[in-house]
C-alpha positions as CSV (number, residue, x, y, z in Angstrom):
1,X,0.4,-14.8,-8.9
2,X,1.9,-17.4,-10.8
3,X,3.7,-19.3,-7.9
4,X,7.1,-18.2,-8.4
5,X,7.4,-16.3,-4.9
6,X,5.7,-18.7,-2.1
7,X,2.4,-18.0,-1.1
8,X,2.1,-15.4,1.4
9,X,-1.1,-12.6,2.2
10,X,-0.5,-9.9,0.8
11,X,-2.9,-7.3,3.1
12,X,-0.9,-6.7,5.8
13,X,1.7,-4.9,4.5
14,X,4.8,-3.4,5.0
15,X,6.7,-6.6,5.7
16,X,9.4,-7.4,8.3
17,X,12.8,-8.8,7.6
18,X,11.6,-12.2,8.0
19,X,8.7,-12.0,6.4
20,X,10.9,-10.4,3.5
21,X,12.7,-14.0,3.6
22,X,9.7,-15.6,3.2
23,X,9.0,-14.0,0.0
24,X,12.2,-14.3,-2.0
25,X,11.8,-16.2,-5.3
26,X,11.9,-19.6,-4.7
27,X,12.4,-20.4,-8.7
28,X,15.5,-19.5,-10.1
29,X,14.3,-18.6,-13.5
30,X,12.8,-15.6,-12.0
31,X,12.8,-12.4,-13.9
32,X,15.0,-10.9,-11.2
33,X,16.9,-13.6,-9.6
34,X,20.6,-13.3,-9.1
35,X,19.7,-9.2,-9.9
36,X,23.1,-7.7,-8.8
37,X,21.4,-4.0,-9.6
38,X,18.7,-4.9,-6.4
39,X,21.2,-5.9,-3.8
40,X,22.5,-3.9,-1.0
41,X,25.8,-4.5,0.7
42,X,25.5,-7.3,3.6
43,X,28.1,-7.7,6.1
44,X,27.8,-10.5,9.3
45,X,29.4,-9.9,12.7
46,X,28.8,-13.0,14.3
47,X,25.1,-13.3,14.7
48,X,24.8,-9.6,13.9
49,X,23.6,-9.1,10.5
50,X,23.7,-6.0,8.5
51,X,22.4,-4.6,5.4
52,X,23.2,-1.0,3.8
53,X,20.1,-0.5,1.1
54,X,21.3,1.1,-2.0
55,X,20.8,4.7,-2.1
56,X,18.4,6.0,-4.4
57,X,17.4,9.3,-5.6
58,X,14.5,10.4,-7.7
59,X,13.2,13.2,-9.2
60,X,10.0,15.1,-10.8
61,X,9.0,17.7,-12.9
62,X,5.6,18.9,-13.4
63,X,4.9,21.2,-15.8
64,X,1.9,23.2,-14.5
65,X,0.3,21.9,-11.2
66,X,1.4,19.7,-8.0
67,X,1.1,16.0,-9.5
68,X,1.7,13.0,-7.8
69,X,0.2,9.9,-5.6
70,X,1.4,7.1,-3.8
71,X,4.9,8.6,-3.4
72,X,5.2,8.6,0.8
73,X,6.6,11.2,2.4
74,X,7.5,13.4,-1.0
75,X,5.5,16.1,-2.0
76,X,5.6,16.9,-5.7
77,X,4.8,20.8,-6.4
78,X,5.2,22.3,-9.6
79,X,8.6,22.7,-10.8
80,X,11.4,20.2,-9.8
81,X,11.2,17.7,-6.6
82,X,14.1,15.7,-5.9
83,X,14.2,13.1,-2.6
84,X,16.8,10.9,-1.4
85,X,16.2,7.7,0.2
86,X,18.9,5.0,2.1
87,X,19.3,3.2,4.8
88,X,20.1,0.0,6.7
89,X,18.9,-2.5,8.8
90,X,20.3,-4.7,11.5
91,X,18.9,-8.1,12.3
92,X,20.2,-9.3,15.7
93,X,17.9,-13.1,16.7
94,X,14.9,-12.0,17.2
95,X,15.2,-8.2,16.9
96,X,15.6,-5.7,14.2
97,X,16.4,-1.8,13.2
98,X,15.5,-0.7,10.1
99,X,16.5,3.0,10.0
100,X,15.9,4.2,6.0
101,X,14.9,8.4,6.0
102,X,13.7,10.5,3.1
103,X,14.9,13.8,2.1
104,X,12.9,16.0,-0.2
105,X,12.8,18.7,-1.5
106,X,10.3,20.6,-4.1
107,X,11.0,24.1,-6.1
108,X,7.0,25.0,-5.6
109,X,6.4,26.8,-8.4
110,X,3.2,29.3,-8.2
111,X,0.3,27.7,-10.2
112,X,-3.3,29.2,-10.1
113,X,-5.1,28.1,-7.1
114,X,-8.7,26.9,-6.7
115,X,-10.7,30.1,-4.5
116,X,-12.7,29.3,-1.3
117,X,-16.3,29.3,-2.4
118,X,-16.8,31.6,0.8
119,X,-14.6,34.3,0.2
120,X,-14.0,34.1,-3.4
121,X,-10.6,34.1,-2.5
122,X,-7.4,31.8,-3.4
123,X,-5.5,30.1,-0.5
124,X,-3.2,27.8,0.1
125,X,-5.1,25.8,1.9
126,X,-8.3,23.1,1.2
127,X,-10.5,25.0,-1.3
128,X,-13.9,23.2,-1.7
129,X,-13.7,21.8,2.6
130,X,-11.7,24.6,4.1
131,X,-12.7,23.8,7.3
132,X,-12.9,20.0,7.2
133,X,-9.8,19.3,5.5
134,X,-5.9,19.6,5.9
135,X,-4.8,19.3,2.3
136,X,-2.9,22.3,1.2
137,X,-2.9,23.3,-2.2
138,X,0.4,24.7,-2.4
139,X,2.7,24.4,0.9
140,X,4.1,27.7,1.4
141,X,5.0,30.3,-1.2
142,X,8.8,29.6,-1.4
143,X,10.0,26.0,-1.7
144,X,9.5,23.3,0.5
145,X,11.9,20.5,1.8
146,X,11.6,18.2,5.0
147,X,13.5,15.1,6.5
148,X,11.4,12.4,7.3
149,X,12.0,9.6,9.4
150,X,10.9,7.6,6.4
151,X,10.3,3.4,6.5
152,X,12.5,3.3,10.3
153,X,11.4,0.3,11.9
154,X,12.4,-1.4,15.4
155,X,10.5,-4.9,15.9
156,X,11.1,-7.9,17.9
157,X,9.9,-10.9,16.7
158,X,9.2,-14.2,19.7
159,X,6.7,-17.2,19.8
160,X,4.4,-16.5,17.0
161,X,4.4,-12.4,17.8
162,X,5.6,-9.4,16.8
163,X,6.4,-6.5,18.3
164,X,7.8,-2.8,18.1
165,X,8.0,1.1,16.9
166,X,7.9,2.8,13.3
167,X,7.3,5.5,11.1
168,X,7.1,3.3,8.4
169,X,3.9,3.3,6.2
170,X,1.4,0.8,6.5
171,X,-1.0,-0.7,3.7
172,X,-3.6,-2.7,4.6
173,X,-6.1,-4.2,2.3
174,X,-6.0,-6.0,-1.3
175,X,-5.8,-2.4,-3.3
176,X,-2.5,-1.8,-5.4
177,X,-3.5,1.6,-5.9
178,X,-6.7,3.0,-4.0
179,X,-6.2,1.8,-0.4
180,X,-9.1,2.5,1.6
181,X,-7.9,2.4,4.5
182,X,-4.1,3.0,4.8
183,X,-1.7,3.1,2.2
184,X,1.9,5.5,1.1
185,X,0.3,8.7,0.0
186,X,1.5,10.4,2.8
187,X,4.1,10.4,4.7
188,X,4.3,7.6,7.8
189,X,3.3,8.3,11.4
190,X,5.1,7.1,14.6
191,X,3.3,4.2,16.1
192,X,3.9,1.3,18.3
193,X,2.3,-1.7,16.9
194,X,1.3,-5.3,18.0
195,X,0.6,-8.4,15.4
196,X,1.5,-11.8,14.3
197,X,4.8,-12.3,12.9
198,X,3.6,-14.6,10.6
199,X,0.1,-16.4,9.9
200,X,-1.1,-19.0,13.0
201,X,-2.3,-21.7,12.1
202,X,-6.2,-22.8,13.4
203,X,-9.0,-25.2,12.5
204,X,-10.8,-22.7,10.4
205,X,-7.2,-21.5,8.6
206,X,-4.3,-19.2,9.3
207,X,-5.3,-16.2,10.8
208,X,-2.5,-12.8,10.8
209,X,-3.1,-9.7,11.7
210,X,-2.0,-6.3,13.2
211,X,-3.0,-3.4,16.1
212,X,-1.0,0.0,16.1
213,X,-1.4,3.1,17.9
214,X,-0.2,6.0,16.8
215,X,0.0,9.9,16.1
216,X,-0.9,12.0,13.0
217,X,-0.4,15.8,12.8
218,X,-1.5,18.1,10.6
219,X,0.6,21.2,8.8
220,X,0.7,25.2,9.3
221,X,-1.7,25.8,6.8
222,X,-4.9,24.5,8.7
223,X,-5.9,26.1,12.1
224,X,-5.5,24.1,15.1
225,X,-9.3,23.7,16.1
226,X,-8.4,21.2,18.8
227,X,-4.8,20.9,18.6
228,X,-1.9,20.3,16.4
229,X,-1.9,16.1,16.8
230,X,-4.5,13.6,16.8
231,X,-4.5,10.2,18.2
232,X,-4.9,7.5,15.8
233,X,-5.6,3.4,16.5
234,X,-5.8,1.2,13.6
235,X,-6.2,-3.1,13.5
236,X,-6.0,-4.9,10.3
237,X,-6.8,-9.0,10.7
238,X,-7.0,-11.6,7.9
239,X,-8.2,-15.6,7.4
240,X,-7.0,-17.7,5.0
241,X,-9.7,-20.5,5.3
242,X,-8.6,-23.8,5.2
243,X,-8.9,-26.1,1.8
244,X,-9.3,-22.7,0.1
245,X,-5.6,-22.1,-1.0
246,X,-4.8,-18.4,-2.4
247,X,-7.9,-17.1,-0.6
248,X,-7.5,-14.0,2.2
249,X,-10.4,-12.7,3.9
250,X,-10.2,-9.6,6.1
251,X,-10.9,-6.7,7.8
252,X,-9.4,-3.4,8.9
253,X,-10.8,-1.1,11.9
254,X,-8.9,2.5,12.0
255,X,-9.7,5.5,14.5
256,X,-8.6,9.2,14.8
257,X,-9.8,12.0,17.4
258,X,-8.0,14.9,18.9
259,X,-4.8,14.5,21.1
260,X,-5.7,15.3,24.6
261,X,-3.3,18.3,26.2
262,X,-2.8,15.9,29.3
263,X,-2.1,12.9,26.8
264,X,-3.9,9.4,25.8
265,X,-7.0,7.9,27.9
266,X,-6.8,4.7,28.9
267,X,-10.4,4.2,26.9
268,X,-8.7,5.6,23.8
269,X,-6.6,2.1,23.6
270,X,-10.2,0.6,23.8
271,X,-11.9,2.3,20.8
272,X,-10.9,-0.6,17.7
273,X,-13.5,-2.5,20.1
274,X,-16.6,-0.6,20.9
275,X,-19.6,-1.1,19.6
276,X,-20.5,-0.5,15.7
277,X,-23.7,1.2,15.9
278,X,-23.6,4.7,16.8
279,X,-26.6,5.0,19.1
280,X,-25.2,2.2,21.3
281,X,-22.0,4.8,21.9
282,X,-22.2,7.2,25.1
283,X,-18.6,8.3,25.4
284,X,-16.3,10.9,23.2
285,X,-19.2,13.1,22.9
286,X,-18.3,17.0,20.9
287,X,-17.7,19.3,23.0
288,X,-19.9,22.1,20.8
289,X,-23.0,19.9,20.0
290,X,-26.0,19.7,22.0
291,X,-26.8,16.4,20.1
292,X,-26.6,12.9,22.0
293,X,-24.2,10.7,20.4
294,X,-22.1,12.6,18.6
295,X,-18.6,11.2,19.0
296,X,-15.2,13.6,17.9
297,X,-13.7,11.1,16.8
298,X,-13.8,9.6,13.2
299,X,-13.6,6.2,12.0
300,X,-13.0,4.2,9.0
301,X,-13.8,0.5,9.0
302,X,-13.7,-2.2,6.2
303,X,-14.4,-5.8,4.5
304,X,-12.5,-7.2,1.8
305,X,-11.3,-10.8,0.3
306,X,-8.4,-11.5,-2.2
307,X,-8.3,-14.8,-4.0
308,X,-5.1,-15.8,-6.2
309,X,-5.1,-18.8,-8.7
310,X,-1.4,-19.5,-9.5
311,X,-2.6,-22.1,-11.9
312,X,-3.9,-19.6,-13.9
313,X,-1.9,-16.3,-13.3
314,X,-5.0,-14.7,-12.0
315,X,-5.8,-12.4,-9.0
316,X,-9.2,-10.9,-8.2
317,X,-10.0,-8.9,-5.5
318,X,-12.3,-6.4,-3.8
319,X,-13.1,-4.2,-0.6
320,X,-16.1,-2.7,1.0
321,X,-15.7,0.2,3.3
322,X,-17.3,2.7,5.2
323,X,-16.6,6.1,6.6
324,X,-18.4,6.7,10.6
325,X,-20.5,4.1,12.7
326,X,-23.9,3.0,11.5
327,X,-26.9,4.1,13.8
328,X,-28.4,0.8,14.0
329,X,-28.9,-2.4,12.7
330,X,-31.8,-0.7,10.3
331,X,-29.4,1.8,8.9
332,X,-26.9,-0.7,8.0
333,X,-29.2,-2.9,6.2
334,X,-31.6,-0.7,4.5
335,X,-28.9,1.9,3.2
336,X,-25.5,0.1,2.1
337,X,-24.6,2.7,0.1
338,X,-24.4,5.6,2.5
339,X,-20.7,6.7,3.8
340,X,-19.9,4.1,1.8
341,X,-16.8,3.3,-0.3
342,X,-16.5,0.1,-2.8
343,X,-13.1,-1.0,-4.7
344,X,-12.4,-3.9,-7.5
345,X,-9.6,-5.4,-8.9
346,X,-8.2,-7.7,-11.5
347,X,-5.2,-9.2,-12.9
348,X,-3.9,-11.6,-15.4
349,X,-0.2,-12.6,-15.3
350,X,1.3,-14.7,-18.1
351,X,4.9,-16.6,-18.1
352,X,6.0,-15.8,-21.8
353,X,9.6,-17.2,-21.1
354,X,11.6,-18.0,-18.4
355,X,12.9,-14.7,-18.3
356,X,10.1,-12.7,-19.0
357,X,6.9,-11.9,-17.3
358,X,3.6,-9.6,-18.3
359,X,0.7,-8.7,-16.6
360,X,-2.3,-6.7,-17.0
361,X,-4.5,-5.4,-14.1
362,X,-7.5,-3.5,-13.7
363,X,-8.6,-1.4,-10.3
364,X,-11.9,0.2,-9.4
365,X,-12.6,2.7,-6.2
366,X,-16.0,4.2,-5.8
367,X,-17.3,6.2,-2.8
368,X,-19.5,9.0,-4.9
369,X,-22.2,10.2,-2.9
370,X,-25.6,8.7,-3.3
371,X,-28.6,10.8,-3.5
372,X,-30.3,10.2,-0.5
373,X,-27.0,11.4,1.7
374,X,-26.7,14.9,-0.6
375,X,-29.8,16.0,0.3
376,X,-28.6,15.0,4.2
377,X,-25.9,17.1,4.0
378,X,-23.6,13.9,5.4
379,X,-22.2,10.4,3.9
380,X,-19.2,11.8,2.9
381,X,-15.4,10.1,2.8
382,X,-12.2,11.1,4.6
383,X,-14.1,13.7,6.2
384,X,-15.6,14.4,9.5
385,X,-17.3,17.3,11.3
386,X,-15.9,16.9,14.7
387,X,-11.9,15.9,13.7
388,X,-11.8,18.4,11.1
389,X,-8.3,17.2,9.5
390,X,-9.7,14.4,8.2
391,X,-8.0,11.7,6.9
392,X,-4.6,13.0,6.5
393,X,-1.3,13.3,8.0
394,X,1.1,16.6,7.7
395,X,-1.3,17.7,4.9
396,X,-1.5,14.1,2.8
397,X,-4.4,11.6,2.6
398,X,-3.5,8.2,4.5
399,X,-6.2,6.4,2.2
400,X,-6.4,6.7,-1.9
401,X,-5.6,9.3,-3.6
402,X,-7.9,9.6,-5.7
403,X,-10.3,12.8,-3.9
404,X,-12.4,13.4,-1.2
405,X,-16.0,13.4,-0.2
406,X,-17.0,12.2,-3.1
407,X,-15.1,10.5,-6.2
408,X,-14.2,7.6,-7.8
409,X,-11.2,6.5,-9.8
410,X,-10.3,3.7,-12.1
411,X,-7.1,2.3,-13.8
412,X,-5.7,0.5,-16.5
413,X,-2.2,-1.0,-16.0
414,X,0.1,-3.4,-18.2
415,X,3.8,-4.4,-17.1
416,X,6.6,-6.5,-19.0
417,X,9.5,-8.0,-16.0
418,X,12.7,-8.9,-18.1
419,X,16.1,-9.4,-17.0
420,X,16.8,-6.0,-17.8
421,X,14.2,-4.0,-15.9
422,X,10.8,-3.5,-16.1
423,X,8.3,-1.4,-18.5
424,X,4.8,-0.3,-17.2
425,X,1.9,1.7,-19.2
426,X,-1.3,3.2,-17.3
427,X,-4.5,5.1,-17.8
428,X,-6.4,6.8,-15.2
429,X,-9.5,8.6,-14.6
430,X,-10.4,10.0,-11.7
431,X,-13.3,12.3,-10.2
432,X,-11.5,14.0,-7.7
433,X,-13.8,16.4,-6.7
434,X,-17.7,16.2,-6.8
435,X,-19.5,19.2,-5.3
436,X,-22.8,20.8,-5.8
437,X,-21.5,24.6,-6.2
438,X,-18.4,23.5,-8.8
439,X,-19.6,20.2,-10.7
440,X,-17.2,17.1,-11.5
441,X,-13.8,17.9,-11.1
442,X,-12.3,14.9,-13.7
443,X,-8.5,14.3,-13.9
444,X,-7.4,11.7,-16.5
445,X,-3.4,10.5,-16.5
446,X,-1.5,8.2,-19.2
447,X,2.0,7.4,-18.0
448,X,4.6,4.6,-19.3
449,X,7.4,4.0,-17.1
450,X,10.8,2.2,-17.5
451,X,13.0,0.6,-14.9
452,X,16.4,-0.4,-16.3
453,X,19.3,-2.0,-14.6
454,X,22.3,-0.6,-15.5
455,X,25.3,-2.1,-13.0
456,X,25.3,-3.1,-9.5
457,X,23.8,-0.8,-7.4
458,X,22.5,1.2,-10.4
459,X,18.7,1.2,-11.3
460,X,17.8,3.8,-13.9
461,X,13.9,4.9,-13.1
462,X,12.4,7.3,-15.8
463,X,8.6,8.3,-16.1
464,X,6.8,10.5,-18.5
465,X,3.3,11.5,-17.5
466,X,0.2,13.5,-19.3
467,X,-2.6,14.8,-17.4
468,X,-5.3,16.5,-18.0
469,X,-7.9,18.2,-15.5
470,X,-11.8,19.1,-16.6
């Protein structure tokens, strides 16, 4: 934001190792420059190079309910959570392995739990869309611990392209902390992905961009309508117009539908390109609905720009999304609002001293319900009738974290960067649940945070958190 690090779009992310390059400070007088506490251990064999990540462990305690968001893999129940995280990746010409796991584990405290309006009954499952949604309360009754394959990587990177496997999380979009689309909440999912290593340059701009396939899968604590996995296909693209420095317009495109039992279709690879308007689609059709054009499978798609001002410290950005096809070119323009989802952003950066930098940032996500889709009984977000997990993996949300169906969130955030660390104070209010039967379920957070450097190798991480639900 205020030119220190070269520009680069930042809604394609994770990053590669040369994209990675591409981003290191380019001004010494950086914060973090010459940061011994950052640095892993790099060794060269010839053209072989190799970097062990230092290893880093974290823990949480909550105090009286399962608390936590944008933390990957990790689940944080109540009690104590601790994960470990390392790795190390190789970069040999053109190729790469990045192979960095996470190990958690979480004491799962009991905690009251929410009843199914049904039954009346507490479970450990989803309590308001038991049957649309795989997003336990409480995983298990004892405590729960799992290795993940974490941010593995293996790309190859030649003319212009890149290509490769990962379980590495993907966030796509402007969002810092309500992706739309994809982002860490959960855990990532194995894919095979094709993109642009870096932006190509064309008449109209650079254009970058991404296409993954992949599989989610969903936990023991949600029945297997159709099966255990689902197959999910996902494309992000972005255009940074020409004579319009700082400016990133894009798109992202992501499917998921049930895994078939004798594997993938070839017209499953297809589906990022088919039609937009529902009553134009003839294929995918649920097997339990009597209904013409009702497809199984469930899709998000969305809009957004980005626009930096390094003259000014300034970064403004927002995203427009929708959950399902339209029906036609009348539903799309008279009723913007429906299954619809819209997200804001702000920040202001200033350079108080060489050494020292402090920002401020606001973030908006919207997707409550309008009227008109309430009394439809439809319109709502990350969920679907026919791929009844919605959009999670192994009990997670892919997208923000901020509810389901319908909610809205916003934040307040202000960070300091010194030589020493960093120090960042939040707000947040969330609607995290919006129902007719149970009212507004409103969540608001205030956190400050401290990141100290202590030697090399050593980074010192503490957080204290209030929340409070209504």
């Amino acid at each position: 934001m205020l030119g220190v690090v070269a520009p680069y779009p930042w809604s394609v992310r994770g990053f590669s190792p040369t994209e990675l390059v591409r981003l290191a400070p380019n001004d010494s007088t950086h914060p973090w420059a010459g940061t011994t506490e950052l640095r892993g251990v790099v060794r060269r064999l010839g053209s072989l190079q190799v970097e062990v990540a230092p290893l880093a462990m974290d823990s949480w305690y909550n105090s009286a309910f399962p608390y936590g968001m944008n933390d990957g893999a990790a689940w944080a129940g109540r009690g104590l959570t601790l994960s470990v995280l390392g790795g190390a990746t190789a970069v040999w010409g053109p190729a790469s392995l990045t192979i960095a796991p996470t190990a958690f584990w979480a004491q799962n405290q009991r905690f009251t739990l929410l009843p199914i309006p049904a039954t009346g009954q507490p479970t450990l499952g989803e309590p308001i869309w038991p049957a649309q949604l795989d997003r336990p309360q409480r995983f298990g009754t004892n405590s729960y611990s799992r290795i993940d394959p974490g941010q593995s990587t293996f790309l190859v990177s030649l003319l212009g392209v890149t290509a490769g496997a990962s379980t590495a999380n993907q966030w796509w979009g402007p969002m810092k902390v309500y992706p739309f689309t994809l982002g860490n909440n959960a855990a990532g999912f194995p894919s095979v992905f094709l993109g642009t290593a870096a932006p190509v340059k064309t008449r109209i701009g650079r254009l970058h961009g991404k296409v993954l396939y992949g599989r989610l899968e969903q936990t023991a604590y949600y029945p297997e309508r159709y099966g255990r996995y689902r197959f999910a296909s996902g494309a992000v693209a972005i255009l940074e117009p020409r004579g319009l420095p700082g400016l990133e317009l894009g798109a992202t495109r992501f499917f998921s539908l049930p895994w078939p039992s004798g594997g993938p279709r070839r017209n499953y690879y297809t589906h990022l390109f088919e039609v937009f308007l529902k009553s134009r689609i003839k294929e995918f059709v649920a097997p339990d609905s009597t209904a013409p054009n009702q497809s199984i499978d469930n899709q998000l798609a969305s809009v957004f720009a980005r626009w930096v001002l390094p003259r000014g410290g300034v970064e403004v950005y927002l995203e427009y999304g929708r959950e399902d096809h339209n029906w036609n070119l009348r539903d799309l323009q008279v009723e913007p609002d429906h299954s619809a989802a819209v997200g804001v952003g702000f920040r202001k950066a200033w350079r108080r001293s060489p050494s020292e930098i402090t920002g401020l940032g606001v973030e908006l996500m919207n997707f409550e319900t309008p009227t008109l889709a309430r009394h439809r009984a439809e319109g709502l977000i990350y969920l679907h009738a026919y791929t009844p997990q919605g959009h999670t993996n192994l009990g997670q949300m892919l997208g923000g974290s901020l509810g389901v169906g319908s909610a809205a969130a916003a934040q307040v955030q202000w960070d300091r960067f010194t030589r020493r660390g960093a120090t960042q104070v939040t707000y947040n209010r969330s609607v995290v649940m919006q129902d007719t039967l149970t009212g507004n379920h409103v969540r608001h957070s205030f956190a400050a945070r401290r990141e100290q450097f202590v030697r090399a190798g050593t980074v010192v991480r503490s957080c204290l958190t209030f929340v409070q639900d209504l």
